[in-house]
N, C-alpha and C positions, 0 to 999 in steps of 0.2 A: 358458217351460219351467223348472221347480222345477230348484235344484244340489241336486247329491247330496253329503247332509251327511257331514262327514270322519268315517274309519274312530276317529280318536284326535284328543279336543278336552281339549286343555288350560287347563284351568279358571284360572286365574292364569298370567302367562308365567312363564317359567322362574326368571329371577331372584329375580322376587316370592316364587314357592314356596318357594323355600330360604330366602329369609327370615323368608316363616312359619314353616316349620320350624327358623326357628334362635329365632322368640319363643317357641313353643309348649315347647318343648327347656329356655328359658330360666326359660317362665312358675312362677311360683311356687305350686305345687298348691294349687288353689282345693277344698277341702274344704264348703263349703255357700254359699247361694245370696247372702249377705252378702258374703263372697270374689269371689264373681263378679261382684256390679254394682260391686266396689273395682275388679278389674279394665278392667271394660267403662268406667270413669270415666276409668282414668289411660291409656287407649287412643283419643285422636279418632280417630272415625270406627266405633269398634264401637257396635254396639246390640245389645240384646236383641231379637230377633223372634218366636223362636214360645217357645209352651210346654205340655209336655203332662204327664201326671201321673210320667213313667219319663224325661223330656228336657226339656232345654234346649236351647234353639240362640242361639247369638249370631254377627251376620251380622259380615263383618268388612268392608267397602264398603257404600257406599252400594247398590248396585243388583246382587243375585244372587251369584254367584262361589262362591270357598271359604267356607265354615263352619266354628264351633267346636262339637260338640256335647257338652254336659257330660251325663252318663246318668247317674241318679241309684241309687243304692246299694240301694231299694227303692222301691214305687211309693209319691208322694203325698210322699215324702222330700225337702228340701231337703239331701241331702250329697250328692257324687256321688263314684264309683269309679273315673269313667273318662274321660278327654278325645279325642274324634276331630275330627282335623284332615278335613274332608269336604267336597270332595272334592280331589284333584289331579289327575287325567286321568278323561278318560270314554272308555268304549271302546263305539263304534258296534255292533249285531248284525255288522255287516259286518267290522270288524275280525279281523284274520287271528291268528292268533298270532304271527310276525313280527312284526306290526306292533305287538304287545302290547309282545314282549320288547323292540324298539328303543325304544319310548317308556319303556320301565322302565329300563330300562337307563340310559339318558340320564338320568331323572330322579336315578337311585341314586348316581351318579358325581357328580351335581352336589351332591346330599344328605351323601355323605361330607366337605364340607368342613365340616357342622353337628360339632363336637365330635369324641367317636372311635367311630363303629359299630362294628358288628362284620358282615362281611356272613351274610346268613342264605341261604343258596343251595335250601334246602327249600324256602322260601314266593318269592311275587312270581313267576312265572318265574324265580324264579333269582336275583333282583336287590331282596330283599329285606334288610333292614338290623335294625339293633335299636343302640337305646342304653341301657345301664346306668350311674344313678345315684346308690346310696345306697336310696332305698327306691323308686326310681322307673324303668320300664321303657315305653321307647318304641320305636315297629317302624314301618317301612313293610311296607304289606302291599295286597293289590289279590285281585281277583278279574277274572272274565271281564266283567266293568261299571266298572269305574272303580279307582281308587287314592286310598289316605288310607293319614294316619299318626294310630297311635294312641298315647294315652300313661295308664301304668297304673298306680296305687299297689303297689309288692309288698307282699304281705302277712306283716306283722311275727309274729304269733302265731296260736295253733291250741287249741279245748277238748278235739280230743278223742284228738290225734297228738302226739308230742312234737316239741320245736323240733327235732331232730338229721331227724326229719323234713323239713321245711321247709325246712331246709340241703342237705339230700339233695337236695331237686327243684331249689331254685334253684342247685347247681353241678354237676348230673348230666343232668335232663332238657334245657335247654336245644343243649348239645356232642352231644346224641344226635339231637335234629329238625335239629340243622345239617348234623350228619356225613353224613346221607343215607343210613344205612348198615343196609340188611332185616334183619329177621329176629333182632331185639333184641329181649330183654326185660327188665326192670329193674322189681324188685319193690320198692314203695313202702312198704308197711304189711302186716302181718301180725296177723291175729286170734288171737287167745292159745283160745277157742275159739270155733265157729260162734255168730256172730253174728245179736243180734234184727234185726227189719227197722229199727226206730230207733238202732241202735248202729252199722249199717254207713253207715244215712243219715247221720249224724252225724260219724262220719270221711270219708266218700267227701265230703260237703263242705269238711270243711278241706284234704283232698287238691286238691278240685275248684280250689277257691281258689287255690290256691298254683301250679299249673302252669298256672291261664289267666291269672296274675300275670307267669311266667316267658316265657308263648309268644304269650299275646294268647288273644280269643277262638274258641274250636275255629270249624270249619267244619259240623262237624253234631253235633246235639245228638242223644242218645237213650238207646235203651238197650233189652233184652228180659228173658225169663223167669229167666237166671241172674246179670241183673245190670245195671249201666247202662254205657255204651260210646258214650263222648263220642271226637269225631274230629277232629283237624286232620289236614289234606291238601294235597297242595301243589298247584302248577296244570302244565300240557303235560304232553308224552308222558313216562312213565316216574314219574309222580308218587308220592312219598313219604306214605305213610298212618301216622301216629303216633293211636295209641288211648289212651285212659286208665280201664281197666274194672276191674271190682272180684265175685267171688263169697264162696264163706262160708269162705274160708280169706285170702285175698288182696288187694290193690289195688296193681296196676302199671300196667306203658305198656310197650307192644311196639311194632315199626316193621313195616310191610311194605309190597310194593308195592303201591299203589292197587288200579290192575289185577286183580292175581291175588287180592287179596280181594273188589273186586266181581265179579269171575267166577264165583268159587266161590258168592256171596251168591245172585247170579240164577238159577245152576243151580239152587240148593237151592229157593227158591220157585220154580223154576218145576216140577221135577220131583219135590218132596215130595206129601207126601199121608199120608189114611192109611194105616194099615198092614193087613195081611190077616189080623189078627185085628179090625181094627174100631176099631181107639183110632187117635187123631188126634197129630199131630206137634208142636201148636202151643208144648207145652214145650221141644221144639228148635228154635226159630226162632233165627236168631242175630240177632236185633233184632225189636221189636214197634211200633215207634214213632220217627220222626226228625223232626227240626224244621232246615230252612236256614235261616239269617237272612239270606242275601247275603255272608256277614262275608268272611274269607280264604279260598283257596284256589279250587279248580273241582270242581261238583257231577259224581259218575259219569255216565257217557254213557247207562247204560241203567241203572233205577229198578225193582227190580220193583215187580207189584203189589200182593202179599200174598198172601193166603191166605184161603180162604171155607172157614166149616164149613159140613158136610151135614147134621147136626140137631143136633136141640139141644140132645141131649146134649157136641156136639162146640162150641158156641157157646158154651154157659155155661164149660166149659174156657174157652177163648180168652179171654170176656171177664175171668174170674177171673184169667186170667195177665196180661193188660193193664193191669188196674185195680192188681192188685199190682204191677206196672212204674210205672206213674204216682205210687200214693201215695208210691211209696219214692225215685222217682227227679225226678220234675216239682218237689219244692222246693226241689228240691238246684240243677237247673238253670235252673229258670224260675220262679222264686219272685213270689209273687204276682200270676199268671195263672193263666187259666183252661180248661180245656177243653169246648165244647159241640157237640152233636150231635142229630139226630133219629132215632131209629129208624122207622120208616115201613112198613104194610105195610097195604091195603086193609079188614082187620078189624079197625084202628085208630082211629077216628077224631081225627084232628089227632095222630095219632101218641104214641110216647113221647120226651119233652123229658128230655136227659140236661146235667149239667155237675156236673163236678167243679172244684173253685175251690181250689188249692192252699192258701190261707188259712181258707176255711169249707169245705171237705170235698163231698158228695156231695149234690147236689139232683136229684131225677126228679121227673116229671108226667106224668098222662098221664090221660082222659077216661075215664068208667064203661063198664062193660064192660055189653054190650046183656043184658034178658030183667028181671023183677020189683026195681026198684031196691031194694026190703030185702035182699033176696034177695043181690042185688048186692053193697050197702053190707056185712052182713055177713062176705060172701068175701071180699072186697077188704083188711078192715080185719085179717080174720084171717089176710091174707098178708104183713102187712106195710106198707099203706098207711093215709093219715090222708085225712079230707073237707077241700080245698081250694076254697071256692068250686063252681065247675060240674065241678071237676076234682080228682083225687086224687095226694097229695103222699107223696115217702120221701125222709129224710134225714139224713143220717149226717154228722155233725161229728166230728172228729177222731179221723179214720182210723186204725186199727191193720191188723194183717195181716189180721185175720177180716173186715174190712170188704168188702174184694173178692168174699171168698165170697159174703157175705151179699148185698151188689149183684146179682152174677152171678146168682144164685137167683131174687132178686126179679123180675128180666127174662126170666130164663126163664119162671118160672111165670108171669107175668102171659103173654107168650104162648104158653102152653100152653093157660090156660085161655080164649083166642079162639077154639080152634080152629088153632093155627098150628104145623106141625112141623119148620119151619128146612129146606124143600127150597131149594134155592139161586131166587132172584129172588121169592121170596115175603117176603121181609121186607127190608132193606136202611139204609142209612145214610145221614142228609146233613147239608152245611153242614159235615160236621168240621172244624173250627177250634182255634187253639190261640192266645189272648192277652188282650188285658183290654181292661175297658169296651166288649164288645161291637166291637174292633177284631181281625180276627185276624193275625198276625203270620208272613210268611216264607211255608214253603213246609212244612206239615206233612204229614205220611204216618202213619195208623195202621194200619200193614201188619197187624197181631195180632190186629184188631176182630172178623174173622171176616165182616165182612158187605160186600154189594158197596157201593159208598159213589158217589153224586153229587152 
């Protein structure tokens, strides 16, 4: 008879861990890949093990255990941004929350003797820590799977925000995710007038930077039609939701409780819709798109689904509000990945192949539509497609804001011209994915797509 594996397994015993964490604390910021094999040299017993184009890992034992993983600054980069201590506790499905907060607890009280934390009562259960050093910022933090500690370069400067900025978030934001405290808002940047879609990209990334320097990285990434709204959240009952969003006057960070905003979130899909003149809501969603990585905190107990348009007038809407979510907001957060999908619908053959690549912009495919191939080829080419091979090619490098539009058109009329009028289960989504080389990453949601998705 198999034992039933413990609710909480600690990956190094106790003592061990605090002494990683007091090398890790200590290590000397290994900025590119030269740094790191200096380090893995004057450490017996580390090695280099894996590597992929966005990580590093170097094992610290001979056989499994804790990790270091260095993430590199962009993919294919030998510099990296970020060092995670991976992991220090694993927590079984079975695990209680009790049993969460006892293991955290215990490790945090043992972790206070690394230096001077500060406790972070927001994140971990409660039992989360953070140390500030000069330009460097280090947290324990956990989710409902496991605990690491991470360690972060703060970021010294900004192109497109002034420093008094940067000063702002690094001794304002941080005292407001600790304090615990609803119903705050605290405005970061201000646009002197409404802002192009490239000038708000441009500060919400120096923004971006600087508060996941302060706080670690958010728990959900995203964002919708009036803007992007990145999340950190905290974990158990009563959980603390800090935002950092931005429209065409603004860019702040508000606090509220978890709860009452995915309450309100779920109502709203579930009970939106059109309206009784006919026009569709998809410009009010309050999100179009979220990506979890696993990172900090605990994902909301109920997810909605989204939202399906009824034709296709109401389709090309959505996707035009999505696509313009993505161009403006996907570089900012998830810079060089990608997004791919299929659209799918029986007067398709092999469907339409969609991806957008943060770095090359907008690639579709899709097979000749049936009846006299001239005939065809002429249609095609005068809506917008080129001859690829057995298949027909549309692509838009370097997205501006018309890009969406023109996307969104594209797809609609090609299925218009099948025969297809967007009644719900006739056309659909799949494979949505969001990450690189054909790996997809986390736990993506394109709630704004419009289409049912498998």
């Amino acid at each position: 008879m198999s034992e039933t594996p413990p609710a909480v397994t600690w990956m190094s015993d106790l003592a061990i861990a605090v002494e990683l964490v007091r090398t890790l604390h200590d290590l000397p910021w290994a900025t590119d890949r030269s740094e790191v094999e200096r380090l893995v040299a004057e450490h017996p017993g580390w090695k280099i093990r894996r590597e992929f184009d966005d990580l590093l890992v170097v094992g610290l034992f001979p056989t499994g255990g804790t990790e270091l993983y260095f993430d590199a600054t962009a993919p294919r980069q030998p510099h990296y941004r970020r060092i995670r201590l991976m992991r220090l506790l694993d927590f079984a499905p079975t695990a209680t929350p009790h049993q969460r907060r006892a293991a955290l607890r215990q490790l945090a009280e043992a972790l206070g003797a690394v230096g001077a934390p500060t406790p972070v009562p927001a994140g971990a259960e409660g039992f989360g820590l953070r140390w500030r050093s000069g330009e460097r910022v280090m947290l324990l933090q956990s989710n409902d799977r496991w605990a690491w500690v991470a360690l972060h370069l703060a970021v010294g400067s900004a192109q497109h925000v002034g420093e008094d900025v940067l000063g702002r978030i690094s001794e304002l934001v941080p005292p407001l995710w600790d304090g615990g405290e609803r119903e705050r808002r605290l405005t970061l940047h201000r646009f002197a007038e409404p802002p192009t879609l490239e000038h708000r990209r441009n500060v919400f990334a120096d923004v971006y930077r600087a508060v996941c320097s302060a706080l670690g990285d958010p728990t959900l990434y995203g964002g919708g039609p009036n803007g992007p709204d990145v999340r950190w959240r905290g974990s158990g009952e009563d959980a603390l939701l800090l935002r950092l969003r931005a429209d065409q006057r603004e860019v702040w960070v508000e606090t509220a409780s978890a709860d009452a905003v995915e309450e309100e979130e779920l109502g709203y899909f579930r009970w939106g819709g059109p309206s009784s003149d006919g026009s569709s809501d998809f410009p009010l969603l309050p999100y179009s798109w979220q990506l979890h990585l696993y990172g900090p905190g605990d994902l909301a107990t109920y997810l909605p689904g989204g939202r399906l348009a009824g034709s296709l007038t109401h389709l090309r809407e959505s996707l035009e509000l999505l696509l313009a979510a993505w161009i403006e907001q996907l570089p900012v957060q998830r810079p060089g990945e990608k997004v791919t999908f299929g659209i799918a619908s029986r007067r398709i053959s092999g469907g339409i192949s969609f991806t957008y690549d943060t770095a090359k912009g907008f690639l579709l495919r899709v097979g000749p539509r049936a009846g006299d191939q001239a005939e065809v080829a002429a249609a095609m080419a005068g809506d917008g497609w080129q001859p690829s091979g057995k298949r027909w090619k549309a692509e838009f490098r370097n997205p501006t804001a018309q890009t969406a539009t023109d996307v969104a058109a594209l797809v609609v009329t090609e299925l218009a011209a099948r025969g297809l009028t967007g009644d719900h289960g006739e056309v659909t989504a799949r494979r949505v994915g969001l990450g690189r080389q054909g790996r997809a990453q986390g736990f993506f949601r394109a709630t704004g797509l419009g289409l049912e998705t498998s």
